[in-house]
C-alpha positions in Angstrom: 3.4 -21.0 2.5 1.5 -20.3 6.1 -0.1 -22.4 8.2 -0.7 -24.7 4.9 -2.5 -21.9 2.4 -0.5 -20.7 -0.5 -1.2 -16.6 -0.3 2.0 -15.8 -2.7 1.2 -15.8 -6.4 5.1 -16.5 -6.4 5.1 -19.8 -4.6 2.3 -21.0 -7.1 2.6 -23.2 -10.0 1.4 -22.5 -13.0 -1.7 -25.4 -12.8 -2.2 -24.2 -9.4 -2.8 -20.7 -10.9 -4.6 -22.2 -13.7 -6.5 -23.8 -11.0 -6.9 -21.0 -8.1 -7.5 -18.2 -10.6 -10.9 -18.6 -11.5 -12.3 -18.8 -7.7 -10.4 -15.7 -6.8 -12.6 -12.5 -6.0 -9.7 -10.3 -4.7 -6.2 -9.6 -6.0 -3.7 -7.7 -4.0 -0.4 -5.9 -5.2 1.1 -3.9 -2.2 2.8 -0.9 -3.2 5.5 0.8 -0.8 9.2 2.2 -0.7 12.7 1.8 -0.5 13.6 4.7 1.4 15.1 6.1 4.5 13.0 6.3 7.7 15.2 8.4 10.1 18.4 6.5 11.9 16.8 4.2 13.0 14.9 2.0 10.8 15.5 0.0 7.9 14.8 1.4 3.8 12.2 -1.1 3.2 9.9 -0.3 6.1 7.0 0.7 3.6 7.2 -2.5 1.5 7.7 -5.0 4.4 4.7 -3.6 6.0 2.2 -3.4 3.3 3.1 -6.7 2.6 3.1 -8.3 5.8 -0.9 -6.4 5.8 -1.5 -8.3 2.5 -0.7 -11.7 3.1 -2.2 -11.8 7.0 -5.7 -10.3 4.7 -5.2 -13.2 2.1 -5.0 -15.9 4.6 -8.0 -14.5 6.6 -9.6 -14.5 3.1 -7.7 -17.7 1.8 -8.3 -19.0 -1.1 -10.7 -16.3 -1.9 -7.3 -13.6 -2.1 -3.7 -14.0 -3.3 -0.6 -11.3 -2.9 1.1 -10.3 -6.0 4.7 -9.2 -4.2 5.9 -7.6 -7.6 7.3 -3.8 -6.9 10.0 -2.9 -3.7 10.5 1.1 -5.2 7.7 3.6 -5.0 7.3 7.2 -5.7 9.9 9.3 -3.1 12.0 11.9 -5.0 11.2 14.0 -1.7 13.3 11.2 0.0 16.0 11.3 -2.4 18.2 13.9 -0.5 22.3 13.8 -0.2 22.1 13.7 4.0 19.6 10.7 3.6 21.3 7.5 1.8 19.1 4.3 0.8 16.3 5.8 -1.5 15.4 3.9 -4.7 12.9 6.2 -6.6 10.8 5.7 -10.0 9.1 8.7 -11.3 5.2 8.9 -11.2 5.0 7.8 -14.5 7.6 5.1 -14.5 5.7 4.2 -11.4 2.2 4.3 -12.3 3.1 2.5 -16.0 4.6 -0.4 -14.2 1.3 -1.1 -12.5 -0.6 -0.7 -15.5 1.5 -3.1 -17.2 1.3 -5.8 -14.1 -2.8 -5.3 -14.9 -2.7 -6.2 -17.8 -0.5 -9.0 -17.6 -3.0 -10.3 -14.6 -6.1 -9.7 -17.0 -4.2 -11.8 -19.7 -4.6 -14.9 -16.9 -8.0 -14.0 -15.7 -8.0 -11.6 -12.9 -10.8 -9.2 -13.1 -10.6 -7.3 -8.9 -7.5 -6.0 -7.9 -6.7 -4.4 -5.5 -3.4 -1.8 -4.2 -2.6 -2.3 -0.4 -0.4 0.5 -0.3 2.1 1.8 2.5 3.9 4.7 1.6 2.5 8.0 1.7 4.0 9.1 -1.6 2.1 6.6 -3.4 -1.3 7.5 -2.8 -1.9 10.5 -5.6 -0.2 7.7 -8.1 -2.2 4.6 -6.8 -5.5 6.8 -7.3 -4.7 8.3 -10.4 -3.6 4.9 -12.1 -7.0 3.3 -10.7 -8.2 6.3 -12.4 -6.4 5.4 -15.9 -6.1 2.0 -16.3 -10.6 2.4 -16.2 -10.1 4.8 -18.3 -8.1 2.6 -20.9 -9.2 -1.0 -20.5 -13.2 -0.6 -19.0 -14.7 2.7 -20.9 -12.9 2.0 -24.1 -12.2 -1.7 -24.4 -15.4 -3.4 -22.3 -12.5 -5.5 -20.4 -14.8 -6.7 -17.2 -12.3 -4.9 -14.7 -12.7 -4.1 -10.9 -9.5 -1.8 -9.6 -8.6 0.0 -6.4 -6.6 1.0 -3.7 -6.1 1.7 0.2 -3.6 3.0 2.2 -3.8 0.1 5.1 -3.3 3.1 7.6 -6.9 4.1 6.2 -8.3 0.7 7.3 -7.3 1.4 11.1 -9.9 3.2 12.9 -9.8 6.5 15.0 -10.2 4.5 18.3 -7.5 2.4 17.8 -4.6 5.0 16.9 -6.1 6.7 20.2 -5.4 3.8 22.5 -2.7 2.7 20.8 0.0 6.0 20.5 0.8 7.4 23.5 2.6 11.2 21.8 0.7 11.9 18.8 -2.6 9.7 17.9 -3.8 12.7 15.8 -0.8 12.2 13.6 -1.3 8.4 12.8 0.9 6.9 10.7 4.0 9.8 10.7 7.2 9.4 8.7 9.4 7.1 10.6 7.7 7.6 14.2 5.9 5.7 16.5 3.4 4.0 14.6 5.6 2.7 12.0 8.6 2.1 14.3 6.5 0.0 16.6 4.9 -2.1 13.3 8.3 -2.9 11.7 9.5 -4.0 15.8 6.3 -6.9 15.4 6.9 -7.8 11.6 10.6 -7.3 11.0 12.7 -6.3 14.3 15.9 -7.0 12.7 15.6 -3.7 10.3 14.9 -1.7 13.9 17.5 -0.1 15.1 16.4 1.8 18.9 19.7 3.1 19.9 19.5 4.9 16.9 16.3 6.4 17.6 16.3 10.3 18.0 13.8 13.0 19.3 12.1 14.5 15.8 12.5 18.2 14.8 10.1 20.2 16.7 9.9 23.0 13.2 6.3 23.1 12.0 5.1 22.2 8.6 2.2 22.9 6.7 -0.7 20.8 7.7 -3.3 19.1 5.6 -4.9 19.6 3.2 -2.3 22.3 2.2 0.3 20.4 0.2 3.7 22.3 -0.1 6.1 20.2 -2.8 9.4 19.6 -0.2 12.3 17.2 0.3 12.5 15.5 4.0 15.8 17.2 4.9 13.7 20.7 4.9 11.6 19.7 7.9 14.1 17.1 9.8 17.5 16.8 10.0 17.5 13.2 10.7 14.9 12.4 8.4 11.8 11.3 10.7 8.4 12.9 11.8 7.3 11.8 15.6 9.3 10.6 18.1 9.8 6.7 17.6 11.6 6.4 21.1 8.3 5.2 22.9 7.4 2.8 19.7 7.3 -1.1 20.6 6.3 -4.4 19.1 2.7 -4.6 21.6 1.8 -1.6 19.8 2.7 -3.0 16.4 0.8 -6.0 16.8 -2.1 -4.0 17.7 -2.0 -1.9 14.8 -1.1 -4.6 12.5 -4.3 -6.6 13.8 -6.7 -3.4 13.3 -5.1 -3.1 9.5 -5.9 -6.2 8.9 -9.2 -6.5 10.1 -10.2 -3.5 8.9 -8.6 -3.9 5.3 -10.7 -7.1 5.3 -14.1 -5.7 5.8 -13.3 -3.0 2.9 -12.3 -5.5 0.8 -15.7 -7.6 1.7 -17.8 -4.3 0.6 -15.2 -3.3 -3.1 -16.1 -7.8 -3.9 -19.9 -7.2 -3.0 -20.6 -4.1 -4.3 -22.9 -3.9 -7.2 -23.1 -0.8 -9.7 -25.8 0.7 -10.1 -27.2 2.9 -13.4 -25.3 3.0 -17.0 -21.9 2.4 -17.2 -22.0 3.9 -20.6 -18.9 6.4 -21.3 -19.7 10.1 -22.8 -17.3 9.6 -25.8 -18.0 5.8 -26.1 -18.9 6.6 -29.7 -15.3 7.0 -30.5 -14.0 3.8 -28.6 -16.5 1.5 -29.8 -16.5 -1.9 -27.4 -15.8 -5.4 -29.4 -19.4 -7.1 -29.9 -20.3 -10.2 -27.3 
């Protein structure tokens, strides 16, 4: 509990659910990693952070939004490397079912909007393409009233902020283990930071976006890290973490107002025909 509001589904009870459920307008499941982050932070940086960005936006939105902390492992094989202990891995599918599957279980009780606040770069092609499936499945076939999506909280941060905030490489935003996420785990979690372990990256090149090579992290950095977290610190974390937040909150305002507009009528909805009202 924080600051007297209940934001953990977790530290409900079940007539407190049974009670809070119906008023929601926004569920959020953050999705991260267990992995390795360089020397010098701690495996969980991905999860503690999207987390920490979900339950500062449900008690902004309080009692309108409640977290749904369910999943620590993500989508990193390219983080599963023998230099590099600490990785926990599901496959994409393993991955993407097990949110399905948490869906459903949240439809059975009444959520219809949820939402993944994600924080791990290997989960954004799985978050979009389960979004993508579980419509599929339960709206265009089944009529289940359902409202799903995600966002990278990075996304939420605007240009002008990663420009006053990192001093070496604002273009670069959120890189693996650097600055930005260095200086975010030293505000929300400083005992997982380890600065005297923090090393200059690996100046090699690698491709650049939106070209998408298929790599493992010890390819591009022998110590396992992007930018150079040595000039990371918790001011600059609290910064970012603030502009997440806020900005997080104003998308979220938009996906619960939002209103579609012409048929939602599906192309083969002959062949999945929707129970009557």
């Amino acid at each position: 509990m924080v600051d007297g509001k209940k934001v953990f589904w977790h530290e409900h009870t079940q007539k407190e659910l049974k009670e809070r459920i119906p008023r929601l307008e926004v569920t959020l499941v953050p999705t991260g990693s267990t992995e390795m982050h360089g020397p010098h932070l701690g495996v969980g940086n991905d999860i503690l952070s999207s987390t920490r960005v979900a339950e500062d936006v449900a008690k902004r939105m309080h009692p309108r939004a409640i977290v749904v902390n369910v999943l620590w492992v993500g989508v990193a094989p390219h983080n599963m490397t023998a230099p590099f202990p600490g990785t926990v891995t599901l496959s994409a599918e393993t991955y993407m079912r097990l949110l399905t599957e948490v869906v459903e279980s949240l439809l059975k009780h009444g959520v219809r909007r949820i939402v993944f606040l994600n924080g791990h770069g290997g989960n954004e092609a799985p978050n979009i393409t389960v979004c993508r499936e579980i419509r599929e499945q339960l709206y265009y076939k089944y009529g289940v009233d359902l409202e799903v999506g995600t966002l990278s909280y990075w996304d939420a941060i605007p240009d002008d902020v990663w420009k006053e905030v990192l001093e070496l490489a604002p273009e670069q935003k959120i890189g693996h283990g650097g600055e930005a996420e260095t200086s975010i785990l030293l505000a929300i979690a400083p005992q997982a930071v380890r600065m005297d372990l923090a090393k200059a990256p690996d100046p090699r090149p690698r491709p650049k976006p939106p070209f998408f090579r298929a790599w493992y992290q010890d390819e591009y950095s022998p110590d396992g890290h992007m930018d150079d977290a040595r000039v990371a610190s918790p001011e600059k974390g609290e910064k970012l973490l603030e502009a997440a937040v806020k900005g997080t909150v104003t998308f979220l305002e938009e996906f619960i107002q939002y209103q579609p507009v012409g048929t939602a009528a599906h192309p083969g909805e002959h062949l999945y025909p929707r129970p009557e009202d």
